[in-house]
C-alpha positions in Angstrom: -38.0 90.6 -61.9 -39.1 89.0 -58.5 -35.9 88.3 -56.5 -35.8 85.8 -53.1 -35.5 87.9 -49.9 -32.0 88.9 -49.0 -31.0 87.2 -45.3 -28.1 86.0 -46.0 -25.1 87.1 -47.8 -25.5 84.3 -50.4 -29.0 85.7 -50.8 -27.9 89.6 -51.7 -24.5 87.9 -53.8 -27.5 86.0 -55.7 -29.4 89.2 -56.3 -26.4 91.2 -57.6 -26.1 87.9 -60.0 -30.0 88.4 -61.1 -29.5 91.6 -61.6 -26.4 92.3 -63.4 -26.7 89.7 -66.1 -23.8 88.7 -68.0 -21.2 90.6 -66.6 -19.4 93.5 -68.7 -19.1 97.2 -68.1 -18.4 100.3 -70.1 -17.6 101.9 -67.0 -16.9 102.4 -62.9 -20.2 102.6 -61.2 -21.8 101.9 -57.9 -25.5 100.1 -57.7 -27.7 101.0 -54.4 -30.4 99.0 -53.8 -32.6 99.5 -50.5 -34.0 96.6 -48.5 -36.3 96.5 -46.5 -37.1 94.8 -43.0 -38.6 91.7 -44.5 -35.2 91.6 -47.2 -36.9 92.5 -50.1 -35.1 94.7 -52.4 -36.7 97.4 -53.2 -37.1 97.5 -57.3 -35.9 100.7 -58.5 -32.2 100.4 -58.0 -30.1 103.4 -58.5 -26.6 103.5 -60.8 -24.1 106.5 -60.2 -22.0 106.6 -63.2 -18.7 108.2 -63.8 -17.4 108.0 -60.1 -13.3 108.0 -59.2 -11.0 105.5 -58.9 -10.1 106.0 -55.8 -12.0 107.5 -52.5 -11.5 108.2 -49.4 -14.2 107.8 -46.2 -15.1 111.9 -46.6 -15.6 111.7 -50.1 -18.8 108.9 -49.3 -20.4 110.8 -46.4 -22.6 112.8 -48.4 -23.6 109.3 -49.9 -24.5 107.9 -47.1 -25.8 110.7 -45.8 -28.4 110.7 -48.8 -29.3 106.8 -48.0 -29.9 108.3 -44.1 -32.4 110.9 -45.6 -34.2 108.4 -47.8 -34.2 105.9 -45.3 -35.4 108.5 -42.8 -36.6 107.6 -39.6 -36.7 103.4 -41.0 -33.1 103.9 -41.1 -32.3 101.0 -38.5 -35.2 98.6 -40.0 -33.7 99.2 -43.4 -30.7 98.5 -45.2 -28.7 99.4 -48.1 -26.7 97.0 -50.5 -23.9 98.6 -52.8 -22.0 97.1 -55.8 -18.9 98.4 -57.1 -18.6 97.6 -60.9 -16.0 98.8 -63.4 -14.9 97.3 -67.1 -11.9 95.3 -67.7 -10.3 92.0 -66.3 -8.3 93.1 -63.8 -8.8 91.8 -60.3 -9.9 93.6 -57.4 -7.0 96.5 -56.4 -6.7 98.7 -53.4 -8.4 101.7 -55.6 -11.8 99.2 -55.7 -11.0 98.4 -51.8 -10.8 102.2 -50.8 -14.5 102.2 -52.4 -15.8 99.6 -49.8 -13.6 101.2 -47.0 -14.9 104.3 -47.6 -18.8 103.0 -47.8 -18.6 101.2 -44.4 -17.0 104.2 -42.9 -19.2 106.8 -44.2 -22.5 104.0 -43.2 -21.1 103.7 -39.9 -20.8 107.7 -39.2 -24.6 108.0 -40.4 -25.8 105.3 -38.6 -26.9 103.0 -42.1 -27.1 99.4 -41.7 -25.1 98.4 -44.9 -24.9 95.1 -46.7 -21.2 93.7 -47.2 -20.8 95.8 -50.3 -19.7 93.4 -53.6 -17.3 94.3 -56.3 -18.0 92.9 -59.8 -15.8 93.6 -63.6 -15.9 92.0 -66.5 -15.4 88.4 -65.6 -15.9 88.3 -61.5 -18.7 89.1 -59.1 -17.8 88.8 -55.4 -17.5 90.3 -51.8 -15.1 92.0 -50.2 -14.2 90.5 -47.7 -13.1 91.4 -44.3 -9.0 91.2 -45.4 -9.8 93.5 -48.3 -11.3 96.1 -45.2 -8.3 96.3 -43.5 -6.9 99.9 -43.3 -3.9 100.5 -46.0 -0.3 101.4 -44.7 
């Protein structure tokens, strides 16, 4: 599959389209996909299956801190974009927004230049946006 660049955020919210398909999930999973300088994604993209419901920021460090290895010392010519996907209907909840919280905090401590990271189920695909970021409580 040959997808456009990424330099905008319509451009990666297109490429999580192309790539995903018709939506439909059997269960909660993140999708990494590295970019590179020029906004190409790179092809392999990676699936981590079987994660929690719920996270807090120390529980993606090691994460992130994975990216910062593979990234190595491209790390701030590069970029990462991550996609939260689970099954059902149900509209984005504060256990899917403590997965983007989480990402951006654990990104931020390992110096990663992260995408805005997306959030897709059964029927929806979209971004979380900066309201959904806000700290809980």
């Amino acid at each position: 599959m040959n997808l456009a660049p990424v330099h905008t955020p319509e451009d990666l919210y297109q490429c999580w389209r192309a790539l995903m398909g018709p939506l439909g999930f059997s269960r909660r999973s993140l999708w990494l996909a590295f970019v590179d300088p020029d906004g190409r994604l790179n092809p392999s993209l990676s699936q981590i299956d079987e994660i929690p419901e719920r996270v807090g920021p120390e529980m993606c460090l090691p994460l992130l801190e994975l990216c910062a290895h593979v990234m190595g010392d491209d790390r701030h010519d590069h970029s990462v974009a991550i996609l939260l996907t689970r099954p059902g209907r149900d509209p984005m909840n504060d256990d899917d927004r403590s997965w983007a919280r989480g990402l951006l905090a654990a990104a931020r401590e390992h110096g990663v230049v992260m995408h805005p990271v997306h959030f897709a189920n059964d029927t929806s695909l979209l971004v979380f946006a900066a309201d959904d970021l806000l700290p809980v409580g």
